[in-house]
N, C-alpha and C positions, 0 to 999 in steps of 0.2 A: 588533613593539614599537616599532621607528622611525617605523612611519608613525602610530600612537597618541602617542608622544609628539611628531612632530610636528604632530597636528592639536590637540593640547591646548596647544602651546605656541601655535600659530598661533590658536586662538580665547581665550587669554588675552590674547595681544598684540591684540587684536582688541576686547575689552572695555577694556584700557586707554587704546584709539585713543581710542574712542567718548566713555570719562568725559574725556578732555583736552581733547576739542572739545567737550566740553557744560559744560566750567569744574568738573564733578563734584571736590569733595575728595579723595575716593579717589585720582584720581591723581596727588598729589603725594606718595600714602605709598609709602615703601620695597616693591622687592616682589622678593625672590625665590626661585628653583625647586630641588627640591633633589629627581632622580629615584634613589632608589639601588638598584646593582645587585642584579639579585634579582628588579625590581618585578614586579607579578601585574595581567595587563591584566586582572581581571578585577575589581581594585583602584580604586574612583575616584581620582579627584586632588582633595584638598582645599585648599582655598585657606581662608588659616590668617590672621587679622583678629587686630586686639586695638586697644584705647582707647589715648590718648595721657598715659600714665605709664605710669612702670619697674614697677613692679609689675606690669601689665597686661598689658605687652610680656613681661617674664620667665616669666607663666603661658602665655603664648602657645608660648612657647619652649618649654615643656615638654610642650604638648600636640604642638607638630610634631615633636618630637624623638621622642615615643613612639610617634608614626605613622611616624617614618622609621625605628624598631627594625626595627619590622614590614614594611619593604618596601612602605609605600604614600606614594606620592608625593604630594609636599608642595609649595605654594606658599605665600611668607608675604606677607604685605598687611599691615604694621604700623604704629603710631601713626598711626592714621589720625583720629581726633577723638573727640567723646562720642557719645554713644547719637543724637543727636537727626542722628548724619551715618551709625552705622556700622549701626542698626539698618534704615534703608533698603533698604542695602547687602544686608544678611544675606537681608532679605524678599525682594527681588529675584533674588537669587544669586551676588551678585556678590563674595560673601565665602559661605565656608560653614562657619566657627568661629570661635567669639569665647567667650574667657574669660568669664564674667559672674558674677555674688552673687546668691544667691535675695532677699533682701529688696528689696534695688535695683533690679535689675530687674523683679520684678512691681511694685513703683508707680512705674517707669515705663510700665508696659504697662497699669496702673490705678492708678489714684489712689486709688482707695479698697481697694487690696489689703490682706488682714489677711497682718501679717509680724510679728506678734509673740514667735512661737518655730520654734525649724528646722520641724519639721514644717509648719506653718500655712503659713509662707512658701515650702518648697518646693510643696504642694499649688495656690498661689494664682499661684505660676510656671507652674505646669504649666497652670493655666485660662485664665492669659491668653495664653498663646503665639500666637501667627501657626500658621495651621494646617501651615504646609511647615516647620513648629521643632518638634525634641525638647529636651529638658532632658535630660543623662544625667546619672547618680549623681552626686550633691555630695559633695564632699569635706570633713571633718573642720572642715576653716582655714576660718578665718573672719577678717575686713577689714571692719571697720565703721567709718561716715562717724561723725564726730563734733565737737560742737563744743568745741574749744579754746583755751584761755588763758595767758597768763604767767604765773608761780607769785605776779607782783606783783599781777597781775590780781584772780586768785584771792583772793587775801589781805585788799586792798584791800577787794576787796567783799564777802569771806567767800562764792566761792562753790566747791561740790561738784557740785551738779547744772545739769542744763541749767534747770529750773525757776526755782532761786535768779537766773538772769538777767531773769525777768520786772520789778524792778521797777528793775531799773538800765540796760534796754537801749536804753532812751531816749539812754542819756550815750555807748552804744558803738557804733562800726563794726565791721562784720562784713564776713569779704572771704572770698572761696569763689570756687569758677568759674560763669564767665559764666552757664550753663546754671541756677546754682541760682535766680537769678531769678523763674524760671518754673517751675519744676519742683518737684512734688508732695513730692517730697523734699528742697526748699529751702524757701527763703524762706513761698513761699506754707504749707506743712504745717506751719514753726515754730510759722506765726503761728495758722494752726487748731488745731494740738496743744496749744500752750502759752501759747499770747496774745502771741507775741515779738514786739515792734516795736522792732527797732534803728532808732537814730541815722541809718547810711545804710550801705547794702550798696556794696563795692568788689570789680568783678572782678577777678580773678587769674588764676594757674593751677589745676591739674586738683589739690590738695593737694599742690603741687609746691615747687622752692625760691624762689617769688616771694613762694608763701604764706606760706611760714616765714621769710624774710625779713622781710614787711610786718609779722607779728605783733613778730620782734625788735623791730622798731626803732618800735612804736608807731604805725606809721601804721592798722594796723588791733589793735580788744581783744581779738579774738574771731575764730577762723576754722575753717573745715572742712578738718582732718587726718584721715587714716586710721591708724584705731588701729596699725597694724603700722610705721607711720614713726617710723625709728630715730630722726628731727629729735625728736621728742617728748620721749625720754629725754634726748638728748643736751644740749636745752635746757632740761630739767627744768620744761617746759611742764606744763600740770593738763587731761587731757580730761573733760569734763566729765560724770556720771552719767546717763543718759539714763531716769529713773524710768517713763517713762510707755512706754518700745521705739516710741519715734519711727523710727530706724532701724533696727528688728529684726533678726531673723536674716541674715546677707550670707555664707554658706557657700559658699566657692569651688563655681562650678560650670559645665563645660561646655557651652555651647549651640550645634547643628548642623543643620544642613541635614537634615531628615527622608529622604532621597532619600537623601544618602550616609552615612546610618547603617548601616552593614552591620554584621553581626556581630561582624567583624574590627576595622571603625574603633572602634566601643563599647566594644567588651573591652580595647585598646591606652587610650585615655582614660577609662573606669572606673578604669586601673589606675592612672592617676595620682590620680585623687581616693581611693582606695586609700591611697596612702603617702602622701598629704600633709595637715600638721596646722596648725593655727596657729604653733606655735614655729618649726618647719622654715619656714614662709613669711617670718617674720618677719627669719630667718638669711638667706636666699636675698635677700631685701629690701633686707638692710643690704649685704650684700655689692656688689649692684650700686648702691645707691647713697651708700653711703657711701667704700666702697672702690674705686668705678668699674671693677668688672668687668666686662666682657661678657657682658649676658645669657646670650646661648646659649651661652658657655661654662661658667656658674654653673649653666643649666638642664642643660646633658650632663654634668655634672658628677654631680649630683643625682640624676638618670637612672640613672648608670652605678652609684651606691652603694646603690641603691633596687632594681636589678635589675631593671629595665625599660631598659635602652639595652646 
């Protein structure tokens, strides 16, 4: 077992040599090892990814936490960036779990993926994969992109749905992260879905507190939150109806490295998409960011009342 986990340690440090000299993002993200006693060499070592927001990170948490119940060893690689740095990563091998949403995820693996309800969108996940990717069981909770406003906003221009911004988007900025730009489930798809031509798009953060910020204070009218951010309630912001499932179904759901799905690693992360729902996500949510807990503390927390840790 010593010299397995020393040749695992030695060719991770050995991948993180490679991405530092090659300026690769990944190595700037937090990374680490967490063998516990017990482990079964016949158990792979997961190297345990997530996107760059709390939310993301916190599902990550709970997926390593459930693999390290079970005595399989865990690397984590976290906040490492968006899709367009960590799906690379994943194709490659260089990560072999990353929290992801069925809706989100297939348009970004296609643009023209139908995500219009759970089932369609996980089906349309499952078709576009990279063929070294499984998708395992989705989970209940769901976290959907959406566009957001001030309650003044709202009022002002009498709107509910995303629709109702067609014929005022002229007058508004919209701030979102960088990535939505370009991406099928930004800018570009508002404007094919719904005819949306804002005023002028402002990057930000990932729906983080840059974005809720901008929106307070008016530098942007409009911006993409995720329905589970506690900021929404707390600022009695208006997410706005999404009539036509622009952003369809986003069912928490774990994506892995085909190779080290063994029976063992699936049934420990099934069993998280198992206990977990929307409300429970939402709670988990606020906790770390609103009350600055420690992810992995909130996630073994979770774990341990769920009976999986």
């Amino acid at each position: 077992m010593k010299k397995l986990t020393t040749i695992l340690a030695s060719t991770i440090a050995a991948i993180a040599l490679t991405a530092c000299a090659s300026g690769d993002p990944l190595a700037a993200a937090p990374s680490t090892s967490s063998a516990p006693a017990g482990s079964s060499a016949a158990q792979p070592a997961i190297v345990v990814g997530s996107a760059n927001f709390p939310e993301n990170e916190l599902l990550a948490e709970l997926y390593a936490g459930a693999l390290e119940a079970k005595s399989i060893q865990v690397t984590r690689k976290l906040n490492i960036a968006s899709r367009e740095t960590y799906v690379p990563a994943l194709k490659s091998g260089e990560i072999d779990l990353i929290p992801e949403y069925t809706g989100a995820f297939a348009k970004y693996l296609n643009p023209d993926a139908d995500t219009s309800d759970e089932a369609t969108a996980l089906a349309s996940l499952k078709a576009a994969l990279p063929e070294n990717l499984v998708a395992l069981e989705p989970s209940s909770a769901q976290d959907k992109d959406s566009i957001t406003v001030t309650k003044e906003t709202a009022d002002k221009y009498s709107l509910k749905t995303i629709e109702d911004l067609v014929p005022v988007a002229g007058e508004l900025v919209l701030g979102g992260p960088p990535e939505w730009k370009e991406r099928a489930a930004g800018i570009p798809g508002l404007k094919k879905t719904y005819g949306l031509e804002f005023k002028e798009f402002k990057p930000l953060d990932v729906a983080g507190p840059l974005t809720v910020q901008a929106l307070k204070n008016g530098q942007v009218q409009a911006a993409n939150l995720f329905t589970t951010d506690p900021a929404i309630k707390a600022n009695n912001f208006v997410s706005l109806e999404d009539t036509k499932s622009f952003f369809g179904a986003q069912n928490v759901i774990p994506v892995l490295t085909k190779s080290k799905a063994t029976p063992e690693v699936s049934a420990a992360l099934n069993a998280v998409s198992a206990k977990l729902d929307t409300d429970s996500l939402a709670t988990l949510v606020t906790k770390v960011v609103v009350d600055k807990a420690d992810a992995a503390d909130v996630a073994a927390e979770w774990l341990k009342a769920s009976g999986l840790a």
